[in-house]
Backbone as numpy.savetxt, mean C-alpha at the origin, in Angstrom:
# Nx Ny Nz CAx CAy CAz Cx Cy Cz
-0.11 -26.77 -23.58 -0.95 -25.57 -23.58 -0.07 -24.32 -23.58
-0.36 -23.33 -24.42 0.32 -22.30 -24.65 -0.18 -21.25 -23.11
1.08 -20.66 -22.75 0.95 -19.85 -21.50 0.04 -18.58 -21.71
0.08 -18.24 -22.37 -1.44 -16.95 -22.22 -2.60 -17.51 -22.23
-3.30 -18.52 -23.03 -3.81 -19.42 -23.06 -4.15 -19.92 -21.54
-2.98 -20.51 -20.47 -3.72 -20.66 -19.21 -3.90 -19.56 -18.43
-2.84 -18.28 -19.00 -3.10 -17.12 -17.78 -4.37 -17.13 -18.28
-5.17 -16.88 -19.36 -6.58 -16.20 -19.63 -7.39 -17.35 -18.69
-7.48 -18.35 -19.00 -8.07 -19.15 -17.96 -7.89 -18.86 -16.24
-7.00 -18.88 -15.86 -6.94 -18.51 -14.69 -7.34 -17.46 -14.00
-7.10 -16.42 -15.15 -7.87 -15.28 -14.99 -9.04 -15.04 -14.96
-9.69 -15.71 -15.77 -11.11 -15.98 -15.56 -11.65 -16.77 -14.49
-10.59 -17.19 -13.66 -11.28 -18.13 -12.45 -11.18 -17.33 -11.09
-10.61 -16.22 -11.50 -9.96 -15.52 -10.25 -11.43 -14.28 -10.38
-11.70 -13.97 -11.48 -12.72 -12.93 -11.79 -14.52 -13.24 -11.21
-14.35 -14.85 -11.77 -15.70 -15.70 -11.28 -15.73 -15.51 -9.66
-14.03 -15.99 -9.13 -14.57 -16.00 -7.58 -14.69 -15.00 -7.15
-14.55 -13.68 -7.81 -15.20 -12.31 -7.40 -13.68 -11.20 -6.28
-12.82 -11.93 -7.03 -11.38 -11.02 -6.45 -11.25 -10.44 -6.76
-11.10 -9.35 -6.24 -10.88 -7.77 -6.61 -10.07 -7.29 -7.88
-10.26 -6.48 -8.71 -9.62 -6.24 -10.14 -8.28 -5.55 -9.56
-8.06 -5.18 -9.02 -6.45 -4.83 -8.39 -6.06 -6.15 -8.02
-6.43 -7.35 -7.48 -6.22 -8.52 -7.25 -5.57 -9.34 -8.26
-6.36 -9.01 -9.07 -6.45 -9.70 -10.64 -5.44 -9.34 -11.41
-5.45 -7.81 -11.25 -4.12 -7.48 -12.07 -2.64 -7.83 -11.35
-2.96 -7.76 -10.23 -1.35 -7.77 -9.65 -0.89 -9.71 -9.83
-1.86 -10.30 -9.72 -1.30 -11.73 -10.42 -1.56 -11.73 -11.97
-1.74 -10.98 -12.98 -1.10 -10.77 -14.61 -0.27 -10.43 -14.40
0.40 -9.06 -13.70 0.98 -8.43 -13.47 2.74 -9.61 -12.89
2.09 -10.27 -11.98 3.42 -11.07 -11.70 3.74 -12.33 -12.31
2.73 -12.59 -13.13 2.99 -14.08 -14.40 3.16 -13.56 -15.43
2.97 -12.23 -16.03 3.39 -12.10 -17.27 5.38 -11.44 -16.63
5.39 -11.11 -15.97 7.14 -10.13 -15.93 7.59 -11.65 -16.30
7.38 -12.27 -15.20 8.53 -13.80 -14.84 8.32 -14.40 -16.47
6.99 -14.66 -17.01 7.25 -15.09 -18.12 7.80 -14.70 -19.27
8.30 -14.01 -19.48 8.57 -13.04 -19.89 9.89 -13.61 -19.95
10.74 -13.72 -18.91 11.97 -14.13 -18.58 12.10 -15.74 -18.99
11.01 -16.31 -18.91 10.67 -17.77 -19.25 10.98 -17.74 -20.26
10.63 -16.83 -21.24 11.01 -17.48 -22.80 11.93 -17.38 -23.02
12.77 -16.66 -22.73 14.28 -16.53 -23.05 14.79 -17.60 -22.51
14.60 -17.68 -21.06 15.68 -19.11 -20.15 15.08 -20.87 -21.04
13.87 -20.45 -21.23 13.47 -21.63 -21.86 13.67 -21.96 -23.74
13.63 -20.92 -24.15 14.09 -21.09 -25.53 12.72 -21.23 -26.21
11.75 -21.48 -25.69 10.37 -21.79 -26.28 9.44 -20.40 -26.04
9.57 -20.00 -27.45 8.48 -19.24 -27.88 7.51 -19.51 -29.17
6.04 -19.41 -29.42 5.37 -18.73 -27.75 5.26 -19.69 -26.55
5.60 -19.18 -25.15 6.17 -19.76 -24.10 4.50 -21.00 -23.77
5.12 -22.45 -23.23 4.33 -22.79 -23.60 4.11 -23.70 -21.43
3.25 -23.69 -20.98 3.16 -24.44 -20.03 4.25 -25.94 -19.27
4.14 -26.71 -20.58 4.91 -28.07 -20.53 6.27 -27.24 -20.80
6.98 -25.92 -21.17 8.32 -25.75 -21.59 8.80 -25.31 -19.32
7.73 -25.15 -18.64 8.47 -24.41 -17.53 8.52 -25.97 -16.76
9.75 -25.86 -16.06 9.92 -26.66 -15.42 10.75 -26.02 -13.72
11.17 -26.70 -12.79 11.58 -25.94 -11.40 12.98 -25.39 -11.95
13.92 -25.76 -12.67 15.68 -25.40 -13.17 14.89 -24.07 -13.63
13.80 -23.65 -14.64 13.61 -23.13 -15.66 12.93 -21.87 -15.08
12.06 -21.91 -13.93 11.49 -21.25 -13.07 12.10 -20.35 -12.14
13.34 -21.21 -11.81 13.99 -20.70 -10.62 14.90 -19.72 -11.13
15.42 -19.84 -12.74 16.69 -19.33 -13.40 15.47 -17.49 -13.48
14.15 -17.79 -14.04 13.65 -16.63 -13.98 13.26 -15.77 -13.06
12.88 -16.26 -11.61 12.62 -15.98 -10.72 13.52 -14.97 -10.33
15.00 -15.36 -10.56 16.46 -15.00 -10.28 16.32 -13.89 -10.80
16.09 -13.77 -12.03 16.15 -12.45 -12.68 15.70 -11.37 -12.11
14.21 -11.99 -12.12 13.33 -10.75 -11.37 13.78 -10.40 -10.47
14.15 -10.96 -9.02 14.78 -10.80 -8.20 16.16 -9.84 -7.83
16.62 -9.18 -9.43 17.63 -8.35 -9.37 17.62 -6.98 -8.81
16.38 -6.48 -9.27 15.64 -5.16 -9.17 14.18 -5.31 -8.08
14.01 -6.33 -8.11 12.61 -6.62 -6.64 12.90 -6.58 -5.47
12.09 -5.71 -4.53 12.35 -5.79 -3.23 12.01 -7.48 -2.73
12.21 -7.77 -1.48 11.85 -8.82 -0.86 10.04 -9.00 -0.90
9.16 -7.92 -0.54 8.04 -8.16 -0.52 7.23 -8.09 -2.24
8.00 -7.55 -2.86 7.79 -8.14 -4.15 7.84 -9.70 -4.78
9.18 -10.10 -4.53 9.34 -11.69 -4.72 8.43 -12.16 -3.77
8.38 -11.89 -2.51 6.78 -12.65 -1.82 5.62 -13.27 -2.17
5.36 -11.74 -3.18 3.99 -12.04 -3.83 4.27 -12.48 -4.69
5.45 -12.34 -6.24 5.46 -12.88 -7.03 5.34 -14.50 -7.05
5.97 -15.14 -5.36 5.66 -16.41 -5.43 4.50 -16.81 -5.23
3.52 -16.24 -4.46 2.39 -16.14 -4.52 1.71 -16.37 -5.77
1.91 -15.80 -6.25 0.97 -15.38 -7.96 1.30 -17.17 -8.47
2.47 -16.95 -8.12 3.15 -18.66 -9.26 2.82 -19.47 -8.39
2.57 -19.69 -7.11 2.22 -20.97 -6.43 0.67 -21.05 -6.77
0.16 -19.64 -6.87 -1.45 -19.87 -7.09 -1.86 -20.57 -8.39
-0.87 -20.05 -9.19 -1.41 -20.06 -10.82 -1.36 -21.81 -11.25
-0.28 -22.36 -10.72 0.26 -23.79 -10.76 -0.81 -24.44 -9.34
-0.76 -24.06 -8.80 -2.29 -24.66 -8.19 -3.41 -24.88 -8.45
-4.03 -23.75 -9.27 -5.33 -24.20 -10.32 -4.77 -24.67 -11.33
-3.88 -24.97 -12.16 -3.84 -25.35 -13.57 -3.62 -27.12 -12.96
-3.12 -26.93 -11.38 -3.07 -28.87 -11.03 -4.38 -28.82 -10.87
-5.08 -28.54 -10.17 -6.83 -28.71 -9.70 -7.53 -28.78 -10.90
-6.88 -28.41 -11.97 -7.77 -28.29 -13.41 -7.15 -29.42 -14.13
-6.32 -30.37 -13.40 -5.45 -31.79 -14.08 -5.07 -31.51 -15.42
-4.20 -30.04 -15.77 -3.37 -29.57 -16.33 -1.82 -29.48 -16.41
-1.42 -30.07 -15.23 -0.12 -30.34 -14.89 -0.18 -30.89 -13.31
0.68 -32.37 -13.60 0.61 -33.25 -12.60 1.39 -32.93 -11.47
2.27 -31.47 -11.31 2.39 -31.15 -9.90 2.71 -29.64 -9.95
3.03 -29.13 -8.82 3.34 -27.32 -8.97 4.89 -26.82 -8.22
5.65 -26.57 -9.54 7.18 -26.69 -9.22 7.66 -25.64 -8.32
6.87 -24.52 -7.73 6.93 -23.77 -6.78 7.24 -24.26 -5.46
6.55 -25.51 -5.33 6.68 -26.12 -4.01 8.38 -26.31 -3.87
8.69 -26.39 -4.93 10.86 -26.96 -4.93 11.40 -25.47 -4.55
10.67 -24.16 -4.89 11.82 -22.51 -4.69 11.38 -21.99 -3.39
12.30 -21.87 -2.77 12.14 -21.32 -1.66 11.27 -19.61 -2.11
11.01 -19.65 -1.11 9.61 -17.91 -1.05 10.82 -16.90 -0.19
11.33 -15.78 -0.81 11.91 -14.69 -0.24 11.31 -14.13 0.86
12.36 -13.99 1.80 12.20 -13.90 3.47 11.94 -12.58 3.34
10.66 -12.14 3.73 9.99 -10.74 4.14 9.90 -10.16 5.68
11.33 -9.56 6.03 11.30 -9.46 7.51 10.51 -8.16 8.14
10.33 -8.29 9.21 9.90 -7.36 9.78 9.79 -5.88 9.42
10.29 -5.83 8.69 11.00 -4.20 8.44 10.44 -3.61 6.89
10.15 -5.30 6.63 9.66 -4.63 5.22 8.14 -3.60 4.88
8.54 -2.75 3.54 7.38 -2.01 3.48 5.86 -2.76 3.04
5.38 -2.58 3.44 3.74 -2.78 3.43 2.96 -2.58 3.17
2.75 -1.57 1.94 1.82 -0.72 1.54 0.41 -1.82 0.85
0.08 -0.82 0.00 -1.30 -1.54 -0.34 -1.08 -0.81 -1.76
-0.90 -2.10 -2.67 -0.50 -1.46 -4.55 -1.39 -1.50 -5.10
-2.58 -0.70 -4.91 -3.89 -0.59 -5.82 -3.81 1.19 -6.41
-4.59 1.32 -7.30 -5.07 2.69 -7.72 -5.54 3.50 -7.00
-5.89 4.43 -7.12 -6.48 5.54 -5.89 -6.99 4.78 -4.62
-6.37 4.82 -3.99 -6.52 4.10 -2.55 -7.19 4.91 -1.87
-6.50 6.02 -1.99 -7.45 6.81 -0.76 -8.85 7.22 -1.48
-9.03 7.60 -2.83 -10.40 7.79 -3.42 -11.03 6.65 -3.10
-10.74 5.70 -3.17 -11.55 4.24 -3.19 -12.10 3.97 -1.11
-11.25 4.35 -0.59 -11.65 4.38 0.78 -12.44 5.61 1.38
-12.48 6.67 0.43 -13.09 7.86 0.94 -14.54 7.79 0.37
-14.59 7.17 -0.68 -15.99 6.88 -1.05 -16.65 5.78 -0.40
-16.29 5.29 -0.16 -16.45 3.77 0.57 -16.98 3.98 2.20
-16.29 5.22 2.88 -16.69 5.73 4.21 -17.95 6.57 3.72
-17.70 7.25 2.50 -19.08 8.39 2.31 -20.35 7.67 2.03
-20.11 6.54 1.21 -21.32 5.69 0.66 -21.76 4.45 1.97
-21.67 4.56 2.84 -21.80 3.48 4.21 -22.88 3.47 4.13
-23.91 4.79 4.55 -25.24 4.68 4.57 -25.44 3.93 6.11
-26.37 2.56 5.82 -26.65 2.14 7.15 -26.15 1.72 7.77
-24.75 0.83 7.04 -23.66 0.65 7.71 -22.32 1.12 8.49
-22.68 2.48 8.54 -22.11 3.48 9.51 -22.85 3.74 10.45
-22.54 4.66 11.69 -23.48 5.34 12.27 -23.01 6.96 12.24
-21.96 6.88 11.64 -21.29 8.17 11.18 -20.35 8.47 10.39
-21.15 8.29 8.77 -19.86 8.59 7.81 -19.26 9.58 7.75
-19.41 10.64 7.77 -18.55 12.26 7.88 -17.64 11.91 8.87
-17.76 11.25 9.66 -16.60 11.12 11.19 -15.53 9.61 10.05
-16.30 9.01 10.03 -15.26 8.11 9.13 -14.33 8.42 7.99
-15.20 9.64 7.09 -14.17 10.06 5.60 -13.34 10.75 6.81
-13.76 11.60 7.53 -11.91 12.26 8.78 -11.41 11.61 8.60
-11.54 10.38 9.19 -10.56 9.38 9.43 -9.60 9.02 8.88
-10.27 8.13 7.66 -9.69 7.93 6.64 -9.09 9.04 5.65
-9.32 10.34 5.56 -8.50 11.20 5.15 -7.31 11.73 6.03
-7.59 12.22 7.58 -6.41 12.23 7.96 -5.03 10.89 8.00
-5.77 9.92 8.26 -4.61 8.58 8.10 -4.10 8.53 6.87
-5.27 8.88 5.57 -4.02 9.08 4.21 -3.20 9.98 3.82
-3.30 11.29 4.30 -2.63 12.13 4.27 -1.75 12.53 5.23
-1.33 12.07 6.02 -0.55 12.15 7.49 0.21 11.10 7.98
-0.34 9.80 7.30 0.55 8.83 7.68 0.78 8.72 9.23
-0.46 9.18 10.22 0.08 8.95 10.90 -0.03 7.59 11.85
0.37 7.32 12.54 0.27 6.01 13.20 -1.18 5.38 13.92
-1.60 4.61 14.07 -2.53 4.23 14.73 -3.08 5.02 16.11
-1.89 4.66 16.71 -1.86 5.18 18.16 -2.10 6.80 18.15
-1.12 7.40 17.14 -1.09 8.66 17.11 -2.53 9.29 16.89
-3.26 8.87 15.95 -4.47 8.93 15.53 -5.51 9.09 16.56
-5.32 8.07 17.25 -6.43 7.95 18.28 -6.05 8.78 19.65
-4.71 9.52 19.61 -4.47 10.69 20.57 -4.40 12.35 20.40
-4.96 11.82 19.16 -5.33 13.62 18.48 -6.31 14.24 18.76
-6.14 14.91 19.90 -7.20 16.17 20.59 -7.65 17.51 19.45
-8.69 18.09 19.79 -9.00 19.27 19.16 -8.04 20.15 18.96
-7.06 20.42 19.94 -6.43 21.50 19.59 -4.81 20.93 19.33
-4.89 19.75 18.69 -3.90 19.01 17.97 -3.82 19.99 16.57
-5.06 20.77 15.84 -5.39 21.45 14.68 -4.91 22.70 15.29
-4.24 23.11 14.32 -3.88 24.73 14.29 -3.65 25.63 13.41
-3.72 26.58 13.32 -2.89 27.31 12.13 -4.34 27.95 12.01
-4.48 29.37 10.78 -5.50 30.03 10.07 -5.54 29.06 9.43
-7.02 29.40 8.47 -8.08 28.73 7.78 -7.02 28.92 6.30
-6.91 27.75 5.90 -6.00 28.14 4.76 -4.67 27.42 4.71
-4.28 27.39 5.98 -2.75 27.28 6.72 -3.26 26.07 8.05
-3.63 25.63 8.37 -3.96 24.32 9.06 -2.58 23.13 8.91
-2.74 23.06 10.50 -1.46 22.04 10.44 -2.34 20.86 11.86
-1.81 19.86 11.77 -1.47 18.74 12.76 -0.72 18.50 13.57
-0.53 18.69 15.23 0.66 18.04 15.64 0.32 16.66 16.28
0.98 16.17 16.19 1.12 14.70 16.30 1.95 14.21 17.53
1.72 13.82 18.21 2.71 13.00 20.10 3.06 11.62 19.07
4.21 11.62 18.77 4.82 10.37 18.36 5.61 9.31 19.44
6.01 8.60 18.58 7.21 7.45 19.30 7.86 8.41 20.53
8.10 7.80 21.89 8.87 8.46 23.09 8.56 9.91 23.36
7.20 10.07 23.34 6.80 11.83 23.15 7.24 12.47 22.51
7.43 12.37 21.51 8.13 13.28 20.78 7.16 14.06 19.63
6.96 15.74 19.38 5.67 15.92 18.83 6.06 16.40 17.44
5.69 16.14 16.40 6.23 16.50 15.50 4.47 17.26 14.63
5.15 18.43 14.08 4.02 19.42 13.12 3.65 18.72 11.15
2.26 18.56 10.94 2.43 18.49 9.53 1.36 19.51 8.78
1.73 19.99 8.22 1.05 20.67 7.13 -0.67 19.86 6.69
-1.66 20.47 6.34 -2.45 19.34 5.84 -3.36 20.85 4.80
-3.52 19.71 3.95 -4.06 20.54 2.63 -5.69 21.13 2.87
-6.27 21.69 2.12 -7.34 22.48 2.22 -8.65 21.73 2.18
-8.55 20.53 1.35 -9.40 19.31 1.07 -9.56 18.89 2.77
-8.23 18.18 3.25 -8.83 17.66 4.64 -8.96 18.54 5.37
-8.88 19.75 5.57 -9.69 21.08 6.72 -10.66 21.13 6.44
-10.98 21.03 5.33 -12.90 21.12 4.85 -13.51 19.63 5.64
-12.58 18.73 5.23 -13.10 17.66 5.40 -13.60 17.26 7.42
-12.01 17.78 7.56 -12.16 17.93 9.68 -13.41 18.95 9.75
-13.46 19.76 9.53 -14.33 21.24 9.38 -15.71 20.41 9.78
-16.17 19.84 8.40 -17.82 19.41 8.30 -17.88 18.01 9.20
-16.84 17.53 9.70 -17.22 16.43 11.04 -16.96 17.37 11.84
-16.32 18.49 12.61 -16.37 18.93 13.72 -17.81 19.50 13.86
-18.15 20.39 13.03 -19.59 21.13 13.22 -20.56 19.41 13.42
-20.39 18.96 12.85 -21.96 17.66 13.56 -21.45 17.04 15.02
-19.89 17.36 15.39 -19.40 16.25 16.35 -19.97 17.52 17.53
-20.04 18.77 17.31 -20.65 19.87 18.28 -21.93 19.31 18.35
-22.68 19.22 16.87 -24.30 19.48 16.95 -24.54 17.71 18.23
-23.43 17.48 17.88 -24.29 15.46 18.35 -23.69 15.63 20.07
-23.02 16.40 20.21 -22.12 16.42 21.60 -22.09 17.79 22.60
-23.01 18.28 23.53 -22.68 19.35 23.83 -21.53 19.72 25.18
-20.53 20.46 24.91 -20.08 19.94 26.01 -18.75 20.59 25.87
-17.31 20.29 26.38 -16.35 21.14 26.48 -15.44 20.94 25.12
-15.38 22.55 24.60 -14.71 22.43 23.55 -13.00 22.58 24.09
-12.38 22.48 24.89 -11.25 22.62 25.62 -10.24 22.14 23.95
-9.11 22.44 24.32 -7.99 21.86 23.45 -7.69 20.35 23.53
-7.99 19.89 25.49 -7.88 18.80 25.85 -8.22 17.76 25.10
-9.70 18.22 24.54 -11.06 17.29 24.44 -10.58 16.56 23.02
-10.82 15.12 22.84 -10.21 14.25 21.94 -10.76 14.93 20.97
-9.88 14.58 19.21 -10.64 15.27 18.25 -11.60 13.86 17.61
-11.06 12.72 17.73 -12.03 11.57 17.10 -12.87 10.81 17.82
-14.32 10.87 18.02 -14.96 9.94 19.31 -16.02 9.11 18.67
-16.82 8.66 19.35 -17.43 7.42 19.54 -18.57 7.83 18.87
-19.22 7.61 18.05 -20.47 7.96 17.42 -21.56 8.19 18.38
-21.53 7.44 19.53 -22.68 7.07 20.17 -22.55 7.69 22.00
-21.31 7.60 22.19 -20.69 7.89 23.44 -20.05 8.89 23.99
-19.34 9.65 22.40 -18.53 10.94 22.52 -17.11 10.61 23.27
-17.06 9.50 23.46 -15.91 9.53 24.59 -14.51 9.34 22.59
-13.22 9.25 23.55 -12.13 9.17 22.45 -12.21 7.75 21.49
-12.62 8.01 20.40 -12.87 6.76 19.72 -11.16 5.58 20.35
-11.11 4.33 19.97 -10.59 3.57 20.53 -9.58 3.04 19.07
-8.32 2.06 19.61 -7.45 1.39 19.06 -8.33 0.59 17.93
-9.13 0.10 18.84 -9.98 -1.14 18.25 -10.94 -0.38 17.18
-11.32 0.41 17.49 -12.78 0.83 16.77 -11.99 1.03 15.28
-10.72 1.88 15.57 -10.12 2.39 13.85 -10.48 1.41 13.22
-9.64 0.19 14.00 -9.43 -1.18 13.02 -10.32 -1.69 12.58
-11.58 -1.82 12.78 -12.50 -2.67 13.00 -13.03 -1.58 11.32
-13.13 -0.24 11.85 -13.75 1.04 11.43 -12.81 0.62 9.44
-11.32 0.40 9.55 -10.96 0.52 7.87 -10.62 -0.71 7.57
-10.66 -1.62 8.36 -11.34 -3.43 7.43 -12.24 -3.35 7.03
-13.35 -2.89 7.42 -14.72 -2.78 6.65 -14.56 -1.67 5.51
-14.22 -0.85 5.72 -13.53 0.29 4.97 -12.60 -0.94 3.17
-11.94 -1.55 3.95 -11.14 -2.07 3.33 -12.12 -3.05 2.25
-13.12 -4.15 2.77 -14.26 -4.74 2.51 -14.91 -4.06 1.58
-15.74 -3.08 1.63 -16.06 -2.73 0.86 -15.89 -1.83 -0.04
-14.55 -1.03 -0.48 -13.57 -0.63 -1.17 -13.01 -1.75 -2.23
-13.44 -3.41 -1.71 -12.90 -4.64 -2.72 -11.37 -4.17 -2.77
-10.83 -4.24 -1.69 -9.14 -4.23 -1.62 -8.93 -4.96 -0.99
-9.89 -5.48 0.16 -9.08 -6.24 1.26 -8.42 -7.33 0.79
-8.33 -8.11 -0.26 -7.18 -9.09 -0.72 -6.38 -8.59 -0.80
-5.57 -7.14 -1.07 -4.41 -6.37 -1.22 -3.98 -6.16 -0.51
-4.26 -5.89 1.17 -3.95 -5.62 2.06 -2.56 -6.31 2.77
-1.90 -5.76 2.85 -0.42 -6.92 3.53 -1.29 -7.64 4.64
-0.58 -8.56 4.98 -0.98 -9.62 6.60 -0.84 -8.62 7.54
-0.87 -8.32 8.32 -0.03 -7.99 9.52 -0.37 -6.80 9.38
-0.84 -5.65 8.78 -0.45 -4.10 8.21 -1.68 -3.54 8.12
-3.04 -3.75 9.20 -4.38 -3.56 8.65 -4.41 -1.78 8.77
-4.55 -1.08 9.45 -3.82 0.40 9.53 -2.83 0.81 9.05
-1.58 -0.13 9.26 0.00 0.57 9.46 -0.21 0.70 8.11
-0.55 -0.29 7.47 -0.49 -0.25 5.70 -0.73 1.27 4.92
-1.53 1.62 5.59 -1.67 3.16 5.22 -0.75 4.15 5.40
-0.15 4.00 6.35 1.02 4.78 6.72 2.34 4.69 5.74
2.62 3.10 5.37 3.69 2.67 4.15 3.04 3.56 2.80
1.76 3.29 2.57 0.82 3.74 1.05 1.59 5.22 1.26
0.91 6.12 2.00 1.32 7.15 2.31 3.03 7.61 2.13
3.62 6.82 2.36 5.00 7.54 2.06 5.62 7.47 0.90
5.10 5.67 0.55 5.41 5.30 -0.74 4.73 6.11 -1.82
3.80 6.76 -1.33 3.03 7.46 -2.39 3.80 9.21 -2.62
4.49 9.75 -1.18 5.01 10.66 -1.35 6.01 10.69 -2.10
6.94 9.52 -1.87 7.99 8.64 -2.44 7.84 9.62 -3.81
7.04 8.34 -4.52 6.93 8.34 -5.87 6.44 10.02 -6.50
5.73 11.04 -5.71 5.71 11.98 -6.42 6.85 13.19 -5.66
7.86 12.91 -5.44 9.62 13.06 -5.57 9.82 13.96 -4.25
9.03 13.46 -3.12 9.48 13.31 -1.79 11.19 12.81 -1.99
12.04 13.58 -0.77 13.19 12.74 -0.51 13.08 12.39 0.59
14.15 11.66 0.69 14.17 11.09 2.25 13.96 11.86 3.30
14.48 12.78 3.42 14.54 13.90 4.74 13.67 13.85 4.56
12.24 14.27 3.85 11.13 14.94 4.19 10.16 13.91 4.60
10.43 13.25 4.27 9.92 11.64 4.36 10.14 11.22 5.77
11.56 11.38 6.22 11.85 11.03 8.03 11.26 12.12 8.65
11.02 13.02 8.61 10.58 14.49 8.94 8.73 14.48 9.34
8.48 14.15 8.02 6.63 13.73 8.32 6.04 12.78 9.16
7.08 11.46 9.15 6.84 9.95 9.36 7.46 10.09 11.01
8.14 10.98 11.77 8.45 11.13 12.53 9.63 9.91 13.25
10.26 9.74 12.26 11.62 8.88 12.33 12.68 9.10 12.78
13.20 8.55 13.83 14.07 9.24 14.67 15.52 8.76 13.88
15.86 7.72 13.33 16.73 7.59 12.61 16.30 7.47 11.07
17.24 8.13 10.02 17.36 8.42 8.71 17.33 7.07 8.10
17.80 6.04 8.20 17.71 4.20 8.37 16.85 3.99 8.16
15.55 4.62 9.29 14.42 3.86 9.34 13.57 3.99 7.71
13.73 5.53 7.64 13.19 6.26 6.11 13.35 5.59 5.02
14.88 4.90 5.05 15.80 4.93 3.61 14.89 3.01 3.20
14.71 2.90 3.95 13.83 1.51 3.95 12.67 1.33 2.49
12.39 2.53 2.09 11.37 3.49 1.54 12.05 3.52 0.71
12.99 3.42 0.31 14.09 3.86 -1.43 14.07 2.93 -1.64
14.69 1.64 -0.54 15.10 0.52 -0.53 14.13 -0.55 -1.65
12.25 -0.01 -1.05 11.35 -0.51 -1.58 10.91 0.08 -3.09
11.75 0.91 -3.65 11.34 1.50 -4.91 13.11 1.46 -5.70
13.52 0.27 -5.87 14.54 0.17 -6.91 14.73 1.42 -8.00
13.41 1.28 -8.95 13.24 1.96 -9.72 13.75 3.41 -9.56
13.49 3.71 -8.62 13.33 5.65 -7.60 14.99 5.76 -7.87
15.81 4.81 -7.40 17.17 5.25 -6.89 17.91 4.76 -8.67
17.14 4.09 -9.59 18.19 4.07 -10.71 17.40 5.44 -11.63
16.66 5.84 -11.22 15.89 6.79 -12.26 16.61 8.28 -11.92
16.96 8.21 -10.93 17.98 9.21 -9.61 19.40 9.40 -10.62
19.66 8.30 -10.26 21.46 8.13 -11.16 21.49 8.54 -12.30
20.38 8.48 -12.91 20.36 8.26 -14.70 20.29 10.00 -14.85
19.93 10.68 -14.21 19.75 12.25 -13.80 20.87 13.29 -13.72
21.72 12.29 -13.70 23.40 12.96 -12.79 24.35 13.23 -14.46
25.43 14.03 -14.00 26.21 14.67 -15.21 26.91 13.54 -15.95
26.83 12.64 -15.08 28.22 11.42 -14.84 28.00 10.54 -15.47
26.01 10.24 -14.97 25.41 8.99 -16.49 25.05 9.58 -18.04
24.98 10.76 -18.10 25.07 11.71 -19.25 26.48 11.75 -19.75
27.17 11.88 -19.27 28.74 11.61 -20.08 28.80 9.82 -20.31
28.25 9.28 -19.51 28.76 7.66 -19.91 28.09 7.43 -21.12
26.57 8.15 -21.32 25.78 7.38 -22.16 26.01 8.00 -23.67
27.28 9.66 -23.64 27.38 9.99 -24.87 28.79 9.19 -25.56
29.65 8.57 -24.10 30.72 8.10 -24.60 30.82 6.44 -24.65
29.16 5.87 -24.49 28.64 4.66 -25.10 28.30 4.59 -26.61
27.66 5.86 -27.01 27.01 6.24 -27.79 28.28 6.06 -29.38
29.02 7.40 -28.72 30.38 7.02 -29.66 30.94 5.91 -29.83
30.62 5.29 -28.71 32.13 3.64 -29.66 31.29 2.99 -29.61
């Protein structure tokens, strides 16, 4: 069986069981690169099912692996243990040579984000459209807009008092009690002041009572007291649910994940590091660079910029 041939099948089995189209793409997405590499290591084009074997797999895997972070090869094994799992369940091939390559060790440290398309559009509509399944969407799009735009931590989140907001109308900032008390200021755009703005006026109309600086800025729909650890979580899995991302979601990362999206997202529109340890409230520059680490691409697109790869590539050019 010719290999596009089973990706289209597979693809169609992944679509039936109703997995999210960011789901869908990110396993095309990781069977077409590797195959890709298949035809060359294998010599058989067009690349054909019976041509991959574990020698043949592993030689491509390798490749990819030059320029992939660790939580990239993760999933890429993912994608290939899945894909060779239905094509055995479909008694298309009598075993799945994934089981022979070891799966790249994703330690603790690695980034976590969530690789879908407008993430935060897709979660901000998703809090606005709740309906009965909220008991307070305007208090939820906050939420979820300050956590995408602020990156800030869980904990931090749920210790942000009223007069955490400051600045004129226009000029609005955040301070944030981070890691070991430590308080660090962020800027926040005009979109989420509107957005804090129209939940504070209902969190008055639903709550009468002390507007102090003290007084938490995120609470309980029902109780007023400081919304809780638990409630966030509970509050952007469902968030996550019905947004059709939650298959994207890292293990382990049901919040934090937002915080990685968030930088990786600053990342990519040409954040540097400093500003990046600066927002994220990182006490060592290490912790930040973790963040380059996860965008290969970022640091050769960097080099290629410099006077130095401009002289190499005119004195390639000549000989």
């Amino acid at each position: 069986m010719r290999f596009d041939t089973a990706l289209a099948t597979f693809v169609d089995a992944l679509t039936i069981a109703k997995r999210s189209p960011h789901t869908v793409a990110a396993y095309r997405r990781d069977l077409t690169i590797v195959a890709r590499d298949l035809t060359d290591v294998t010599g058989v084009d067009p690349l054909t099912v019976e041509a991959i074997d574990v020698p043949s797999l592993r030689r491509a895997l390798a490749r990819r692996a030059v320029d992939a972070s660790p939580a990239t090869m993760s999933r890429t094994h993912s994608s290939w243990t899945a894909f060779f799992g239905f094509l055995r369940s479909e008694r298309l091939v009598d075993a799945n040579p994934m089981d022979e390559i070891e799966r790249a060790r994703v330690g603790t440290d690695a980034i976590r984000s969530i690789d879908v398309d407008d993430l935060a559009g897709r979660l901000l509509r998703a809090a606005a459209g709740s309906g009965a399944r909220s008991a307070w969407p305007v208090r939820d799009v906050a939420i979820v807009g300050t956590l995408s735009q602020t990156g800030v931590r869980l904990a931090e989140l749920v210790g942000l008092d009223l007069g955490s907001v400051t600045g004129e109308p226009g000029a609005r900032q955040v301070t944030v009690v981070g890691k070991g008390r430590k308080a660090r200021t962020m800027p926040i755009t005009g979109g989420l002041e509107r957005l804090l703005e129209t939940y504070l006026t209902e969190r008055f109309d639903r709550f009468e009572g002390s507007r102090e600086r003290r007084m938490p800025l995120f609470v309980h729909p029902t109780s007023g007291e400081r919304v809780t650890a638990r409630q966030v979580q509970y509050l952007v899995e469902r968030l996550y649910r019905e947004a059709g991302i939650r298959g994207d979601v890292p293990d382990g990362a049901l919040v934090h994940a937002l915080r990685h999206s968030f930088a990786m997202d600053l990342l990519d529109h040409g954040a540097d590091v400093v500003e990046l340890q600066t927002l994220l409230g990182h006490a060592s520059l290490n912790t930040t660079r973790r963040y380059l680490t996860a965008r290969p691409d970022r640091l050769r697109d960097a080099i290629a910029t410099s006077a130095a790869a401009a002289a190499i590539d005119r004195e390639a050019e000549a000989g």
